[in-house]
Backbone as CSV, one residue per row, in Angstrom:
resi,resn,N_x,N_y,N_z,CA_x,CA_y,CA_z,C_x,C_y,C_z
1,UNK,89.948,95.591,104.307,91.125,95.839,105.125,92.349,95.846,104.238
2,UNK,93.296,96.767,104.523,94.737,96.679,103.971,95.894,97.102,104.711
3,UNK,96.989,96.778,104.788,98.149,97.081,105.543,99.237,97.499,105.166
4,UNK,99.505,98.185,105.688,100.971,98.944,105.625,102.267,97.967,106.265
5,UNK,104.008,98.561,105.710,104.882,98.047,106.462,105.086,98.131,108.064
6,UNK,104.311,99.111,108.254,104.443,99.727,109.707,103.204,99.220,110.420
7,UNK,102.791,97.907,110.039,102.047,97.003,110.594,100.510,97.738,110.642
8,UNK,100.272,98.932,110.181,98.878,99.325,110.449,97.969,98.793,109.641
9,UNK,96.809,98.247,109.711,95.989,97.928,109.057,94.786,99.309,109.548
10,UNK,94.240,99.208,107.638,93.364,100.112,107.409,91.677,99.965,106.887
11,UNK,90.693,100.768,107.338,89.341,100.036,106.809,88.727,101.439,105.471
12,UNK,88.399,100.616,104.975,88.152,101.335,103.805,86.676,101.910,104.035
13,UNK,86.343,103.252,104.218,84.523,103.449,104.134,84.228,104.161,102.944
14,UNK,83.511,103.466,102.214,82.984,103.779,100.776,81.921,104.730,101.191
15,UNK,80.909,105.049,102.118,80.286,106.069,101.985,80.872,107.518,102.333
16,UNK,82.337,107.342,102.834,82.834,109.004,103.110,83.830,109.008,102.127
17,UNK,84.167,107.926,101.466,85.311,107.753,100.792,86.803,108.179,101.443
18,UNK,86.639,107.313,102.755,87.979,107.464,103.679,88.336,105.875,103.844
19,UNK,89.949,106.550,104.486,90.881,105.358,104.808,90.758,105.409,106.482
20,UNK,90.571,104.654,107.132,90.948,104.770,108.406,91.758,103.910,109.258
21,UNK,92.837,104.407,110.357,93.951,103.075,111.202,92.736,102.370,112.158
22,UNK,92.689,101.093,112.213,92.238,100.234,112.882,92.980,99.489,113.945
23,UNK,94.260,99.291,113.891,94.502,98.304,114.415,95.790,98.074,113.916
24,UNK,96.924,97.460,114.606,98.231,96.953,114.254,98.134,95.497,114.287
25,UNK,98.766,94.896,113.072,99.043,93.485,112.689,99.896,93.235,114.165
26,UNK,99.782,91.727,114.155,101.287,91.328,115.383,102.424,91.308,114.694
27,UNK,103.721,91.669,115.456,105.078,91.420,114.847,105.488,89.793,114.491
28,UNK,105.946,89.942,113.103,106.328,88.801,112.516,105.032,88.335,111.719
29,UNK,104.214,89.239,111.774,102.541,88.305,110.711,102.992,89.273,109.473
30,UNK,103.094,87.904,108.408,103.469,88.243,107.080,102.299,88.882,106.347
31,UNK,102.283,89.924,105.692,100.653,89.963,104.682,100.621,89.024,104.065
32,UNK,101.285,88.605,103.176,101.673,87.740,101.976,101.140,86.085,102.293
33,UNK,100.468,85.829,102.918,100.211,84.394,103.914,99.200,84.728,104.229
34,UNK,98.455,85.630,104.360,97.466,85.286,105.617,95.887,85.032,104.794
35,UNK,94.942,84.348,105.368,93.693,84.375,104.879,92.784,85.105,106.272
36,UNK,92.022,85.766,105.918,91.352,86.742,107.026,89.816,86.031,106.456
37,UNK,89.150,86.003,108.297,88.057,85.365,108.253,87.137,86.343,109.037
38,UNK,85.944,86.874,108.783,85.108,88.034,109.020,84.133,86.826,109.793
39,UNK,84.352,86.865,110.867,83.378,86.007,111.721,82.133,86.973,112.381
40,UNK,80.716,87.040,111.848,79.338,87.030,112.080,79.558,88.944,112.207
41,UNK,80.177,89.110,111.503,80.651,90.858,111.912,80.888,91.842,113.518
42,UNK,81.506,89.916,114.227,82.339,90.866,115.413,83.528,90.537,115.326
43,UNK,84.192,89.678,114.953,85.156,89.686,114.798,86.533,89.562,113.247
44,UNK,87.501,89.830,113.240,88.529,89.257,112.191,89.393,88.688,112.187
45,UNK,89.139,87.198,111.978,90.753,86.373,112.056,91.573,85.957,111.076
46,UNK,92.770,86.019,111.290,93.780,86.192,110.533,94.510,84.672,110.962
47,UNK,94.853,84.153,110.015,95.361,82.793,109.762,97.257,82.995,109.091
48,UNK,98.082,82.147,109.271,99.290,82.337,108.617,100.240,81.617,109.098
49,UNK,100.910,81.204,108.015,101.832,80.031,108.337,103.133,80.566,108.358
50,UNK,104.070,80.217,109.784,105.151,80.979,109.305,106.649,80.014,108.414
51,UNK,107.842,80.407,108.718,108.699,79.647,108.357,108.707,78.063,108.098
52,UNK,108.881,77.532,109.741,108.566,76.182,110.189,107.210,75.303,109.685
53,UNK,106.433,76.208,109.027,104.948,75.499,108.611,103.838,75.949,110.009
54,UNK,104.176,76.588,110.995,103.435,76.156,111.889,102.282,77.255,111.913
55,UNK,101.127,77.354,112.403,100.044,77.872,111.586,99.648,78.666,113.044
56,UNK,99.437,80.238,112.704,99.667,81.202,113.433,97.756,82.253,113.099
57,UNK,97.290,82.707,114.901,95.888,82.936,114.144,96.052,84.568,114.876
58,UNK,95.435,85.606,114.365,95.552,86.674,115.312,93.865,87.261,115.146
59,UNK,93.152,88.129,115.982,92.450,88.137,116.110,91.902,89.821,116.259
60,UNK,90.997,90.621,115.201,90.294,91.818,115.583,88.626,91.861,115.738
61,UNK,89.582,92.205,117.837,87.582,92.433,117.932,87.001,93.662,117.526
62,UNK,85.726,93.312,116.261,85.814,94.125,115.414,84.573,95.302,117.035
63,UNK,84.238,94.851,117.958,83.061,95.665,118.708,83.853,96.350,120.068
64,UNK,85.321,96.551,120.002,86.242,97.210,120.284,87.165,98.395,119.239
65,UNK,86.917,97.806,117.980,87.507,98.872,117.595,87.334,100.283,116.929
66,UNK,88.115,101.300,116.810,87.924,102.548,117.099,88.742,103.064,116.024
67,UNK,88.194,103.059,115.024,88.839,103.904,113.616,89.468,105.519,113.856
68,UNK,90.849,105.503,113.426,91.532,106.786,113.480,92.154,107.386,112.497
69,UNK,91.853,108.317,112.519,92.161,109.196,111.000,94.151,109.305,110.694
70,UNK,94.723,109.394,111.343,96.141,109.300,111.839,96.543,108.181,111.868
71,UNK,97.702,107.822,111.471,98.455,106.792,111.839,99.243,106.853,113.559
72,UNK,99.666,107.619,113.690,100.040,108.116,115.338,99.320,107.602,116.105
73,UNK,97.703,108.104,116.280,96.845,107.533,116.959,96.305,106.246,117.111
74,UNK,96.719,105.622,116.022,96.701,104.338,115.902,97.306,103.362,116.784
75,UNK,96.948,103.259,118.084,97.188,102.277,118.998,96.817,100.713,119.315
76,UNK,95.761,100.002,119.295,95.427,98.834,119.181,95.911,98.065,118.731
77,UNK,96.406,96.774,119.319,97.369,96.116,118.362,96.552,94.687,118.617
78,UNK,96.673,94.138,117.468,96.156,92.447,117.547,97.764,92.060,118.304
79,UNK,96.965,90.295,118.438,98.108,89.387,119.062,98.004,88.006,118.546
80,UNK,98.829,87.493,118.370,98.691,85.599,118.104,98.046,85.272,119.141
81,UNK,97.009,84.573,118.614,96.333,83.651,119.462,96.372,82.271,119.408
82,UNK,96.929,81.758,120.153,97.908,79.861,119.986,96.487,79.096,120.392
């Protein structure tokens, strides 16, 4: 996975040798902070501490999502999950 400023995160497929939009980060989730956890290959959680210290988790269900060649089309957005 990698992300853009415009919050898109992207999945890399080594057998077509493409980039594809997955999914939008939540507003205010720093890249620079986060540790991402690939749970049993359905899901991806994202960990991050913000200002205050206080520790922030967001979540991609990976058996919802729907790779798009476009950034436009790129609708799905993660959310903090408290």
């Amino acid at each position: 996975m990698g992300g853009l400023e415009s919050r898109d995160c992207l999945l890399y497929d080594p057998f077509f040798d493409r980039w594809s939009y997955i999914s939008k980060i939540p507003v205010g989730h720093m890249l620079c902070t986060i540790v991402a956890c690939n749970y049993n290959d359905e899901a991806i959680f994202t960990f991050m501490a913000d200002a205050n210290i206080n520790l922030k988790a967001s979540c991609l269900d990976l058996q919802k999502m729907n790779p798009k060649h476009y950034a436009d089309d790129n609708t799905l957005e993660m959310s903090f999950n408290w």
